[in-house]
BADO-567778 format. One record per atom (N, C-alpha, C): residue number from 0; residue in three letters; chain; atom name; x, y, z. Coordinates in pm, whole numbers, m for minus. Atoms other than C-alpha are relative to their C-alpha. Example, Ala and Ser with C-alpha at 12.3 -4.5 7.8 and 13.67 -1.06 7.14 Angstrom:
REM BADO-567778
NODE   nr  rest  kette  atom      xx      yy      zz
NODE    0   ALA      A     N      89    m119       0
NODE    0   ALA      A    CA    1230    m450     780
NODE    0   ALA      A     C      90     120       0
NODE    1   SER      A     N     m82    m119      m6
NODE    1   SER      A    CA    1367    m106     714
NODE    1   SER      A     C     m77     109      73
REM end
This chain:
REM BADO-567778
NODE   nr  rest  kette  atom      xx      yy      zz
NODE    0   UNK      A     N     m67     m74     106
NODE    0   UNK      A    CA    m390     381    2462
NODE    0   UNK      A     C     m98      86     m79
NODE    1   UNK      A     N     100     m91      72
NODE    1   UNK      A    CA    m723     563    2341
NODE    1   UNK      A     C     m28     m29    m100
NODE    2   UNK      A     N      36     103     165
NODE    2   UNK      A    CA    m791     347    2076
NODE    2   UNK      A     C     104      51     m95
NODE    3   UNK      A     N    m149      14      71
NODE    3   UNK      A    CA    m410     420    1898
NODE    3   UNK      A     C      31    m100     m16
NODE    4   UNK      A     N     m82     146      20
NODE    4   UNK      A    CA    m246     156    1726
NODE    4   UNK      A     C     111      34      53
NODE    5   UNK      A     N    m146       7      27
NODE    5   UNK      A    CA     108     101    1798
NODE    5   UNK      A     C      69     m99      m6
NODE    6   UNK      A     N     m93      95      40
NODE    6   UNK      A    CA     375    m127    1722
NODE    6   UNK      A     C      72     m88     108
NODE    7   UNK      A     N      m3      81    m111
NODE    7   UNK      A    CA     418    m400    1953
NODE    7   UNK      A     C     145    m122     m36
NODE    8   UNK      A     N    m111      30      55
NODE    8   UNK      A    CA     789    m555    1901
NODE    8   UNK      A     C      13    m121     122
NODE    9   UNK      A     N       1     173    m132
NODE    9   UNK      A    CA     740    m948    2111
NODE    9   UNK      A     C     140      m5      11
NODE   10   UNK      A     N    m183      79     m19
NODE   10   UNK      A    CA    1158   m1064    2034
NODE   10   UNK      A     C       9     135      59
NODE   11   UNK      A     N     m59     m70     m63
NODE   11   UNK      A    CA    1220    m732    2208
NODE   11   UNK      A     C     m31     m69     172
NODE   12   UNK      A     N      33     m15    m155
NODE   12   UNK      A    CA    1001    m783    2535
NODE   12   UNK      A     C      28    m152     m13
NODE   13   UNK      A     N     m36     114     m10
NODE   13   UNK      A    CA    1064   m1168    2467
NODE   13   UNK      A     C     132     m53     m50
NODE   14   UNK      A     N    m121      82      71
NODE   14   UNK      A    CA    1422   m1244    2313
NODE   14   UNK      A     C      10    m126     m13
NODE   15   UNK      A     N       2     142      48
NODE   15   UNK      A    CA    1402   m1568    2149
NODE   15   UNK      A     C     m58    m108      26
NODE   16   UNK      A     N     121      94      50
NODE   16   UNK      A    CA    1109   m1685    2210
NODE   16   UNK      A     C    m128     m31     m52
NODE   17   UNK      A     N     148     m22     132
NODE   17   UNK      A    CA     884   m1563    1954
NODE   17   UNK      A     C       8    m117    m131
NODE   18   UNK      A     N     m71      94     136
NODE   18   UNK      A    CA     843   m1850    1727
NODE   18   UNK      A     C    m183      43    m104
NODE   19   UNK      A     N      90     m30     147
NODE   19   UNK      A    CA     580   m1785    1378
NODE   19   UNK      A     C    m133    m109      97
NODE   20   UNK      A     N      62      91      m1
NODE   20   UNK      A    CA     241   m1980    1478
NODE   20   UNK      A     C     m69     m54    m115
NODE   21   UNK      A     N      70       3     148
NODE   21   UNK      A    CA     105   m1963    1137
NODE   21   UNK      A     C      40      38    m106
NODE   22   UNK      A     N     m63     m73     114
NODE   22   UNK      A    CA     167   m1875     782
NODE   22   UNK      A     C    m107      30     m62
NODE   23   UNK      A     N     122     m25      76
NODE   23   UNK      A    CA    m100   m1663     661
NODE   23   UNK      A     C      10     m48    m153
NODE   24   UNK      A     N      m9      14     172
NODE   24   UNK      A    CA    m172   m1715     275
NODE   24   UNK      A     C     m67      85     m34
NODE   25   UNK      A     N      87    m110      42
NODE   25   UNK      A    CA    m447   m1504     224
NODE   25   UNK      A     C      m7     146      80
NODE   26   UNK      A     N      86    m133     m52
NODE   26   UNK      A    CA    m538   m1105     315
NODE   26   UNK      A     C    m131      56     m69
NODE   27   UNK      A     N     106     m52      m5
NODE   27   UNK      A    CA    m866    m993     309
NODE   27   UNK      A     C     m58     154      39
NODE   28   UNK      A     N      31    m152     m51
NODE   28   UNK      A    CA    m940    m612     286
NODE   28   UNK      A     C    m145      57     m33
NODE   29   UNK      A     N     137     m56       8
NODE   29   UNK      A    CA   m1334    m573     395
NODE   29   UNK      A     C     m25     147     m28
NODE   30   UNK      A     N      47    m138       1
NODE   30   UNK      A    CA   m1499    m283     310
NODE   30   UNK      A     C    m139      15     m70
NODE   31   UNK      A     N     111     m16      m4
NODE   31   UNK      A    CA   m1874    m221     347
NODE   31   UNK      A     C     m39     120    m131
NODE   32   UNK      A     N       3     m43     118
NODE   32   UNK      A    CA   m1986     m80     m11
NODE   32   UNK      A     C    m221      28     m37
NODE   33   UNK      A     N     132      m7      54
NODE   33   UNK      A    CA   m2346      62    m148
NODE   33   UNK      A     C     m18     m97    m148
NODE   34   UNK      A     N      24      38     146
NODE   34   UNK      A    CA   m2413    m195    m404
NODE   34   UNK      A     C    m114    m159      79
NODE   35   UNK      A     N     120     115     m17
NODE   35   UNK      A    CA   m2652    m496    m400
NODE   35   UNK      A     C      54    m157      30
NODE   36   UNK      A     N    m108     178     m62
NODE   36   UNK      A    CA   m2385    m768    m415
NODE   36   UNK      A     C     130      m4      19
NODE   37   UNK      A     N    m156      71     m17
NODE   37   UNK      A    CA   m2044    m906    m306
NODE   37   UNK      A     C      92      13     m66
NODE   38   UNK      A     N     m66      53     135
NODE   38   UNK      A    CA   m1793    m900    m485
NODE   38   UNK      A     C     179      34      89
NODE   39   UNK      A     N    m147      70     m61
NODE   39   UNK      A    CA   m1418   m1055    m417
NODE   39   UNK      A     C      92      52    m116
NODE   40   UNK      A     N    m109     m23      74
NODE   40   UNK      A    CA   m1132    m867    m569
NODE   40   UNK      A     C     106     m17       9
NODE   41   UNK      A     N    m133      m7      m7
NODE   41   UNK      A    CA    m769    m968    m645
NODE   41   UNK      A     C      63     160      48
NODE   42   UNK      A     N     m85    m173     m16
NODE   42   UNK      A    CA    m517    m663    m533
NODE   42   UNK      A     C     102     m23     m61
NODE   43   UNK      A     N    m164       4      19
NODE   43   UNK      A    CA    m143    m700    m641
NODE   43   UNK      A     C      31      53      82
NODE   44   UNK      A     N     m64     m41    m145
NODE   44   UNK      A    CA     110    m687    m403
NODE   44   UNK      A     C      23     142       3
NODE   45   UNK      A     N     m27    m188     m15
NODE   45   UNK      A    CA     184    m296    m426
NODE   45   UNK      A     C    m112      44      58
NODE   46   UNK      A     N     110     m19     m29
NODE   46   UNK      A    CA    m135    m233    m372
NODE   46   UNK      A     C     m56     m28     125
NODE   47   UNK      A     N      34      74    m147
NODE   47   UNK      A    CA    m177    m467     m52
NODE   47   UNK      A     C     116      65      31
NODE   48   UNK      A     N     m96     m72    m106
NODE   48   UNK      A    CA     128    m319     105
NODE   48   UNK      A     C     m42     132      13
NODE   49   UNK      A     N      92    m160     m39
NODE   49   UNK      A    CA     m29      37      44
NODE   49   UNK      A     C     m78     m26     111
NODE   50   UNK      A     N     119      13     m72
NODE   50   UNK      A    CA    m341     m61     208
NODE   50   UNK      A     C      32     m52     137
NODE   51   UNK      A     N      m7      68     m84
NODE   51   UNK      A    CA    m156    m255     488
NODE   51   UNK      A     C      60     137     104
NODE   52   UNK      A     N     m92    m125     m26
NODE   52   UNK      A    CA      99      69     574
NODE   52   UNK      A     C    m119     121      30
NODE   53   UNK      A     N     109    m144      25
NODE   53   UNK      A    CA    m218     316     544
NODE   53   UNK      A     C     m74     m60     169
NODE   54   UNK      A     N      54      37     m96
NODE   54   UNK      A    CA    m365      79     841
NODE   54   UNK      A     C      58      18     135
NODE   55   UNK      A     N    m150     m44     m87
NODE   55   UNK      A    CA     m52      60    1056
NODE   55   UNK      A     C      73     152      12
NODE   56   UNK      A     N     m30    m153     m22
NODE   56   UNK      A    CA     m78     428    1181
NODE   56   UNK      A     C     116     m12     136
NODE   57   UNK      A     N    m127      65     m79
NODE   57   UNK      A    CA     218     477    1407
NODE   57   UNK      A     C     120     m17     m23
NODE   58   UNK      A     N    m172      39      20
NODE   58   UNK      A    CA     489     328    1222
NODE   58   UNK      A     C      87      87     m37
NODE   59   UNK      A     N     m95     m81      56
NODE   59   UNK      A    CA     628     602    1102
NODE   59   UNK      A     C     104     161     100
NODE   60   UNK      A     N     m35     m57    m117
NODE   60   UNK      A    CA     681     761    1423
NODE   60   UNK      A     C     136      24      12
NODE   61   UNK      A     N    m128      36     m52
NODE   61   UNK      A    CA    1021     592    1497
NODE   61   UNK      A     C     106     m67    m131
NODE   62   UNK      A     N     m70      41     100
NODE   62   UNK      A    CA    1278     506    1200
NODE   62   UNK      A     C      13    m144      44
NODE   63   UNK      A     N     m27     154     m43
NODE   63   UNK      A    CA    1400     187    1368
NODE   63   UNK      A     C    m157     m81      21
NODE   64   UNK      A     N      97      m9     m56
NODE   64   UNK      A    CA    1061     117    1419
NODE   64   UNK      A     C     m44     m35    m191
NODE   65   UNK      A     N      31      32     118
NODE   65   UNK      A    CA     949     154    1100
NODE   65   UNK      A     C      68     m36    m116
NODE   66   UNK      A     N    m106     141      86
NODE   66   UNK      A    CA    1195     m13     889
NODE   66   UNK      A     C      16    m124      52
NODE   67   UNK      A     N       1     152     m77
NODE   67   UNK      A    CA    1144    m327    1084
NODE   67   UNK      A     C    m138     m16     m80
NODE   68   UNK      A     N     130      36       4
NODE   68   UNK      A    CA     779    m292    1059
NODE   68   UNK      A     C     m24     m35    m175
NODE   69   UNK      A     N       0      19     156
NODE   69   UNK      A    CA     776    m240     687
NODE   69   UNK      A     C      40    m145     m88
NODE   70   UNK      A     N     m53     221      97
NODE   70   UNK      A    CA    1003    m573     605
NODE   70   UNK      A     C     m73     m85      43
NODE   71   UNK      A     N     144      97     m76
NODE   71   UNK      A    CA     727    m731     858
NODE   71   UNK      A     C    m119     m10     m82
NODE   72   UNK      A     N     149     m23     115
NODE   72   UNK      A    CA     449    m586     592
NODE   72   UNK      A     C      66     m80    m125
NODE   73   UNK      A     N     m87     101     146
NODE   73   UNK      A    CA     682    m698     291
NODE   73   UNK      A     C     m16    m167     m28
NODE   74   UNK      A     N       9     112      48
NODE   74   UNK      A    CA     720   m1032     375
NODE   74   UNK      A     C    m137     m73      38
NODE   75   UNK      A     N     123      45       4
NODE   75   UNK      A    CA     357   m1085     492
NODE   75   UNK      A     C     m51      m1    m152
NODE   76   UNK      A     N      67      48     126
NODE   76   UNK      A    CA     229    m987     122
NODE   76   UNK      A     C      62     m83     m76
NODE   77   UNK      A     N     m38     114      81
NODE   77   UNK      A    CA     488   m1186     m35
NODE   77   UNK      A     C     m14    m137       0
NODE   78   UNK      A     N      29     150     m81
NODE   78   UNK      A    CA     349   m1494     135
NODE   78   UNK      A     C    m136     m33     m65
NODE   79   UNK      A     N     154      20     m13
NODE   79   UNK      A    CA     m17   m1422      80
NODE   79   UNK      A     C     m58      66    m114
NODE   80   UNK      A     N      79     m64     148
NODE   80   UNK      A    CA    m254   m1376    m201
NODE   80   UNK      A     C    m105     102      89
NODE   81   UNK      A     N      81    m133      m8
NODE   81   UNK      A    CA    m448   m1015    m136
NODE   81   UNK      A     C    m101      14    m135
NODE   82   UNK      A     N      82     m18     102
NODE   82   UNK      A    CA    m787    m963    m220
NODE   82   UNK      A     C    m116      93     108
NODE   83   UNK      A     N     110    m100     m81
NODE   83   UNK      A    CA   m1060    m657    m141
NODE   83   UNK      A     C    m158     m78       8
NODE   84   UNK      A     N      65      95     m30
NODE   84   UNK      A    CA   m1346    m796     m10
NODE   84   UNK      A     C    m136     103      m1
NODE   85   UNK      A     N      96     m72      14
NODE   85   UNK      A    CA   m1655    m562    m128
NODE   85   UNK      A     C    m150     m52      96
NODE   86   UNK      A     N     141      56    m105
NODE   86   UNK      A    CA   m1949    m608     132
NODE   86   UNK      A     C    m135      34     m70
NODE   87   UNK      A     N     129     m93      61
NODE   87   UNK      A    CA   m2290    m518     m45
NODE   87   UNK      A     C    m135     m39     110
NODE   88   UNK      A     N     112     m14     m67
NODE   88   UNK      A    CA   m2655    m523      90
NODE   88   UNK      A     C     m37    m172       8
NODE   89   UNK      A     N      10     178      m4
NODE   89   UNK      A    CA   m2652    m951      m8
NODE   89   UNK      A     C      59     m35     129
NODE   90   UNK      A     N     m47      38     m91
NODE   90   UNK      A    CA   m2426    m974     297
NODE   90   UNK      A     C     m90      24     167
NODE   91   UNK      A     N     100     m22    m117
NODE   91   UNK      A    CA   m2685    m839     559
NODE   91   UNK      A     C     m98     m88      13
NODE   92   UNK      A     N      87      63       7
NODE   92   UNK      A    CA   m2945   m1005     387
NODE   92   UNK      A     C       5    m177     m19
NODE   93   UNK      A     N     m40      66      30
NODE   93   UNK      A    CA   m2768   m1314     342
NODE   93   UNK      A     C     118     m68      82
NODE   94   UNK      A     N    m136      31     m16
NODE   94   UNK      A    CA   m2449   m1360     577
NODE   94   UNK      A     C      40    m138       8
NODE   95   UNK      A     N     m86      88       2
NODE   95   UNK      A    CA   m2404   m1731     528
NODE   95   UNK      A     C      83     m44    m154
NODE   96   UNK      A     N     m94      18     134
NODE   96   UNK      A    CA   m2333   m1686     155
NODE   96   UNK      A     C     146      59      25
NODE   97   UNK      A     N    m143     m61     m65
NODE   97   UNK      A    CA   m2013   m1524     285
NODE   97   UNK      A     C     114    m139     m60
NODE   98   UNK      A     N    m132      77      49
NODE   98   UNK      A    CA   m1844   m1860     218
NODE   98   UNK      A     C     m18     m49    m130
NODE   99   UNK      A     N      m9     m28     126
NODE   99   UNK      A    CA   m1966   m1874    m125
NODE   99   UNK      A     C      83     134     m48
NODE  100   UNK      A     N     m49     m87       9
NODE  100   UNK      A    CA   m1798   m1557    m206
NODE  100   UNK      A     C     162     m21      44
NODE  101   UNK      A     N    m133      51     m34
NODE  101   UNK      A    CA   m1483   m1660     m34
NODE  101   UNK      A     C      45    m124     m51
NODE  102   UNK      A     N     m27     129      67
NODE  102   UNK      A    CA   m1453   m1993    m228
NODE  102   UNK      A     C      93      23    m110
NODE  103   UNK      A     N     m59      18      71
NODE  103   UNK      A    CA   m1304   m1892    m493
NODE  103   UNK      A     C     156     106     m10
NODE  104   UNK      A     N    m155     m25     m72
NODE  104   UNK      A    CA    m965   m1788    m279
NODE  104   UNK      A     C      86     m98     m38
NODE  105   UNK      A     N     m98      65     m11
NODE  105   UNK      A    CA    m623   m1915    m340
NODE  105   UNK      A     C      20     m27    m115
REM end
């Protein structure tokens, strides 16, 4: 596909037997930053559905298509606490503090 996302619809190519394996709780939106340290930010949900929709290039291709996908984004953030995940120069020099930084999730 040329490195394109697109929208991959399982209960179509599978009818009824897509079952949930997980229930995320958390999203995590990395992003590699010039600064010296880490740093873990809350989002609000508006905000995480922006950022999720801006990722999911594609959906807007097909109406049916993307009104599915969208209530798919919806009820993912309403499930899960969203938080931006600032990468700084501590994470190169440092990557097992990573789960310090993520500790204070949920």
């Amino acid at each position: 596909m040329n490195g394109q996302k697109s929208f991959l619809d399982i209960d179509s190519i599978y009818p009824g037997r897509f079952t949930y394996s997980c229930f995320p709780k958390v999203l995590i939106f990395p992003e590699i930053v010039p600064r010296d340290k880490s740093k873990l930010i809350p989002i609000e949900k508006v905000g995480a559905l922006i950022m999720l929709i801006a990722n999911s290039a594609g959906i807007m291709v097909d109406k049916k298509i993307a009104v599915k996908q969208i209530e798919i984004l919806k009820r993912l953030i309403y499930q899960t606490y969203s938080y931006q995940l600032l990468l700084g120069q501590d994470m190169y020099e440092r990557p097992e503090d990573i789960s310090e930084i993520l500790s204070g999730i949920g």
